[in-house]
GUVOSE-638845 format. One line per 10 residues: number of its first residue (from 1); their letters; for each residue z, x, y of N, C-alpha, C. Coordinates in steps of 0.05 Angstrom, whole numbers, always signed. Each point is the difference from the previous one (the first is absolute). Example, Ala and Ser with C-alpha at 12.3 -4.5 7.8 and 13.67 -1.06 7.14 Angstrom:
REM residues 2
1	AS	+156:+264:-114:+0:-18:+24:+0:+18:+24 | -14:-7:+21:+1:+16:+24:+14:-15:+22;
This chain:
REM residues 153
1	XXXXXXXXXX	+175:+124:-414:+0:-4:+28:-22:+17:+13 | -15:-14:+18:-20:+21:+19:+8:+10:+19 | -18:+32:-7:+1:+7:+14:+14:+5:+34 | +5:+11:+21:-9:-12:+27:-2:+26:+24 | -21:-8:+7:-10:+19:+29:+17:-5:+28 | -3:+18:+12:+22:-6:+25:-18:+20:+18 | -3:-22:+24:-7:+28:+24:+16:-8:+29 | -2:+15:+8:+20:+7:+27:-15:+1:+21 | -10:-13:+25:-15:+2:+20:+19:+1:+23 | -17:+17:+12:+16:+14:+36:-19:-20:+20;
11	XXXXXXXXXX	+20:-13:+17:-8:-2:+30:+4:+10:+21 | -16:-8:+20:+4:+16:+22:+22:+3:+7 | +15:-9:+2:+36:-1:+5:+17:+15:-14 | -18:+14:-23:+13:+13:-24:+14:-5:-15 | -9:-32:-4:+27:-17:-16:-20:+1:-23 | +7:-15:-19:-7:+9:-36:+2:-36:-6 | -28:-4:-13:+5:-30:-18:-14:+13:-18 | +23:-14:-32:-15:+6:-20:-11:-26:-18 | -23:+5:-21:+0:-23:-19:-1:+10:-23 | -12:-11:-22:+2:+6:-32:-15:-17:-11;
21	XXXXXXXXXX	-14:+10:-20:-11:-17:-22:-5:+5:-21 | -3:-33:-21:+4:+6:-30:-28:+22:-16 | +15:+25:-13:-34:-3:-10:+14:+8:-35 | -23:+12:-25:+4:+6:-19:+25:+20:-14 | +18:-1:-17:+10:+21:+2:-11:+27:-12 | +15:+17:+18:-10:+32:-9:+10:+6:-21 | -13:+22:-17:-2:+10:-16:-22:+27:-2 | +18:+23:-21:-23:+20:+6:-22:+0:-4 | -8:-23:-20:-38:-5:-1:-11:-12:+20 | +16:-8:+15:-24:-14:+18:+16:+10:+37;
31	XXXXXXXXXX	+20:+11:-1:+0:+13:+25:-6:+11:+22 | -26:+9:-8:-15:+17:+19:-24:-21:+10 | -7:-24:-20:-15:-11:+8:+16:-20:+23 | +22:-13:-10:+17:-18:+26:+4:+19:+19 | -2:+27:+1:+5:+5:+32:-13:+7:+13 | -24:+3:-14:-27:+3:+12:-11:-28:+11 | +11:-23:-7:+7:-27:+6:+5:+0:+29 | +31:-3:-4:+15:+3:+22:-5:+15:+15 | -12:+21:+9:-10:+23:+18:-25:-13:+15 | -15:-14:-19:-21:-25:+21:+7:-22:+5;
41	XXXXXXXXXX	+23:-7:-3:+10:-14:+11:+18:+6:+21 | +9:+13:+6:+3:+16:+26:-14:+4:+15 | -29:+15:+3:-14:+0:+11:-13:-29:+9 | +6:-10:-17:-17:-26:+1:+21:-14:+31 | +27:-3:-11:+18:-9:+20:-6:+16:+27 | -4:+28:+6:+1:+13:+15:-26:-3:+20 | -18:-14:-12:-30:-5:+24:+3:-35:+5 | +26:-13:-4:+6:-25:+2:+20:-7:+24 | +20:+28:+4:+19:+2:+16:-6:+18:+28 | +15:-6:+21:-4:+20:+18:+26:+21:-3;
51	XXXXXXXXXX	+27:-9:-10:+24:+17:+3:-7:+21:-24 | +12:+14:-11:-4:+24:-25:+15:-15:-23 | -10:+21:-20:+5:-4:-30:+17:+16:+3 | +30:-4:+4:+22:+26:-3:+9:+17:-23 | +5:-19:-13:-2:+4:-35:-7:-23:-19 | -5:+11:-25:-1:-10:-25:+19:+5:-19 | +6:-21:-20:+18:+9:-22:-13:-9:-20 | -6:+10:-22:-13:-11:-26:+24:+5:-23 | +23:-14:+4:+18:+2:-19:+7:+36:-10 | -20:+18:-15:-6:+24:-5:+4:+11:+22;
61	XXXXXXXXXX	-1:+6:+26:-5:+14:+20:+1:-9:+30 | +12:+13:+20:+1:-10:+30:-20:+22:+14 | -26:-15:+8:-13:+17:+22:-1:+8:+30 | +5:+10:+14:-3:-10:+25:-37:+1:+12 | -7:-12:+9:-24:-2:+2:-14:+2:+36 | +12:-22:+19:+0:+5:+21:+17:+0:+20 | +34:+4:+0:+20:-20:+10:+5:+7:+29 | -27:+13:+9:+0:+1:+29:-5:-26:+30 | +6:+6:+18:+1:-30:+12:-20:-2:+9 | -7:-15:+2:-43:-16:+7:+11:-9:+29;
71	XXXXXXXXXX	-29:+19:+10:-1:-6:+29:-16:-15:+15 | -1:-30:-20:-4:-22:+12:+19:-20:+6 | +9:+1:+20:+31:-20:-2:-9:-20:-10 | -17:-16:-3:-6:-29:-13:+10:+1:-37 | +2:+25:-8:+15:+0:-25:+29:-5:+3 | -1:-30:-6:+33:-5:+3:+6:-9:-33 | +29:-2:-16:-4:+2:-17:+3:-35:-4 | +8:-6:+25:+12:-40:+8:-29:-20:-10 | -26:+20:+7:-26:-14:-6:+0:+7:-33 | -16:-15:-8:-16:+1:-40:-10:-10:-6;
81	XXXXXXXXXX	-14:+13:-18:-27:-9:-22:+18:-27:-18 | -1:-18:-7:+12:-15:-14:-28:-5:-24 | +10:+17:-27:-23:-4:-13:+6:-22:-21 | -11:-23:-2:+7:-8:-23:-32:-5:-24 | +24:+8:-31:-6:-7:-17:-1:-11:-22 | -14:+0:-16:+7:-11:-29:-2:+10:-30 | +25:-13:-13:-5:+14:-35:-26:-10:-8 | -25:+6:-12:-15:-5:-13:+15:-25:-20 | +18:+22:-22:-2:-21:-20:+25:-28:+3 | +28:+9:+15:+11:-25:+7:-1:-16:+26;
91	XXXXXXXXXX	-19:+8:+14:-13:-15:+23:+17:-4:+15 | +29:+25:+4:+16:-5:+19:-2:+16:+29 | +6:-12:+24:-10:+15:+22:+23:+19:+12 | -8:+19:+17:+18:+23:+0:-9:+11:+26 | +30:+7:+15:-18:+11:+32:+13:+22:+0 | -19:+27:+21:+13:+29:-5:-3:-1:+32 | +20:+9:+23:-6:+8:+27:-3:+32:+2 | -29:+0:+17:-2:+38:+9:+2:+5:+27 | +19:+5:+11:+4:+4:+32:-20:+19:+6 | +0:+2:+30:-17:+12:+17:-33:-5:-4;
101	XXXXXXXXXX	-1:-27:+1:-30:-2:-10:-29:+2:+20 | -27:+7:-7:-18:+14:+21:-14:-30:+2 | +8:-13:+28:-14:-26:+4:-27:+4:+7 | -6:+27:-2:-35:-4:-2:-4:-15:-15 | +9:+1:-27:-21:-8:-19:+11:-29:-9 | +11:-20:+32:-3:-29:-8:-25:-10:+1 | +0:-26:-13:-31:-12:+13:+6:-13:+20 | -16:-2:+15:-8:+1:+26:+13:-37:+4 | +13:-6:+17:+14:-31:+4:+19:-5:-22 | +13:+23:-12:+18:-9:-18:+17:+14:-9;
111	XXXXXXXXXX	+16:+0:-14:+25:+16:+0:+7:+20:-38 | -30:-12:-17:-6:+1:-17:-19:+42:-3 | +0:+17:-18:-7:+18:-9:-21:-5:-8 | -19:+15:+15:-35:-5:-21:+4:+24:-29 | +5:-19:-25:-4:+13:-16:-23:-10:-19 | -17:+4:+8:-33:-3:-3:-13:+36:-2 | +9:+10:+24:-13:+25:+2:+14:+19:+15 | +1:+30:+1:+3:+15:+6:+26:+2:-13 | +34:+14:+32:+18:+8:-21:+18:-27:-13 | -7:-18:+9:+6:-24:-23:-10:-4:-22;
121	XXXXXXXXXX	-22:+4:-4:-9:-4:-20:+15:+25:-24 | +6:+25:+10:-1:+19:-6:+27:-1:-8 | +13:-15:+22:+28:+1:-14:+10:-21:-28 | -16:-34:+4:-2:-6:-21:-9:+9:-23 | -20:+17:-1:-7:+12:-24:+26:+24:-12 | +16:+6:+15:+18:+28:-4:+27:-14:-15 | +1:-27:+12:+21:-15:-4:-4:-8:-32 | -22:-17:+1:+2:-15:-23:-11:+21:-28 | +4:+23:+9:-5:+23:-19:+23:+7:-22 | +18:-2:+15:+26:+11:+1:+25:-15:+4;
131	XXXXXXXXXX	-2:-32:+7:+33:-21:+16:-7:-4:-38 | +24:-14:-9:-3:-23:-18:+28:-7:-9 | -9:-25:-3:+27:-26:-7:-1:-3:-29 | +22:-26:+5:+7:-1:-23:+25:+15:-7 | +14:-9:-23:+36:+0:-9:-21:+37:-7 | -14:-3:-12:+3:+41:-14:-17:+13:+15 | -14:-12:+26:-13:+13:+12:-30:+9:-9 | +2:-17:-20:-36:+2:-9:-22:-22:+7 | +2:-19:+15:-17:-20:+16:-15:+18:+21 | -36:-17:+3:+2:+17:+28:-3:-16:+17;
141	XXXXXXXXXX	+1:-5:+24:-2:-5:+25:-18:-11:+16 | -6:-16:+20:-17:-5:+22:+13:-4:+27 | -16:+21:+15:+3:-12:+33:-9:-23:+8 | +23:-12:+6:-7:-36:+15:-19:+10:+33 | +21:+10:+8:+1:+9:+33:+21:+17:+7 | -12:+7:+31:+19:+26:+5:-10:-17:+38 | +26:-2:+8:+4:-9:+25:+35:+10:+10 | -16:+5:+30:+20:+13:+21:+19:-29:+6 | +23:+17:-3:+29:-13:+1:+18:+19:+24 | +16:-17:+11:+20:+17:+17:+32:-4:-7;
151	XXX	+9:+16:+4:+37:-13:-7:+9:-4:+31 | +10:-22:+5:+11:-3:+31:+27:+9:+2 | +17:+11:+14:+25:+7:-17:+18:-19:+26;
């Protein structure tokens, strides 16, 4: 069974959405390298969002990282990144939501994430370092797209 990452993001409201994703499982030989993984991938999430990275869990360990409240009220946790992707090798598609997302970095007339350049790009690269599918968690991955979604309640 793989692996799975979990992080906890704060909105302005101080409410908490979390997500998770599949990655390799740990083990002491290769440990330090998956969380050196996961640790840019955080960062990576963290120049993608406006709300905070509150915590992380890497199965091994609970961090707290930023779980202070962002003083942009536009970090709501109701808005998200809707990223979807795919297994490389069983070509099945898979969507992950990241609340409080930084609509700077839509393209411009659309509702779509420029992940071409800057922290999109940056975050696809962090992602597909580190997500992977598949029944044992050894497939890797591609970002389809990453587009802003709202929940209406």
């Amino acid at each position: 069974m793989a692996a799975r990452h979990t992080m906890t993001l704060v909105d302005a409201s101080n409410e908490n959405t979390n997500f998770g994703l599949p990655g390799v499982d740990l083990t002491a030989g290769n440990y330090a390298a998956q969380a050196g993984l996961w640790d840019a991938l955080v960062t990576a999430v963290a120049a993608i969002i406006i709300g905070n990275v509150g915590f992380k869990k890497l199965q091994a360990y609970v961090t707290a990282v930023n779980n202070v409240v962002p003083s942009n009220n536009f970090a709501q946790r109701e808005e998200k990144w809707l990223v979807t992707w795919t297994d490389d090798v069983l070509g099945t598609k898979h969507t992950t939501e990241i609340g409080t997302p930084d609509l700077d970095l839509l393209v411009s007339g659309s509702d779509l994430m420029n992940i071409e350049t800057g922290a999109g790009a940056d975050f696809v690269t962090a992602f597909e370092a580190v997500v992977r599918g598949g029944p044992t968690g050894a497939n890797a991955v591609s970002v389809i797209s990453i587009r802003n979604v709202g929940r209406n309640l």
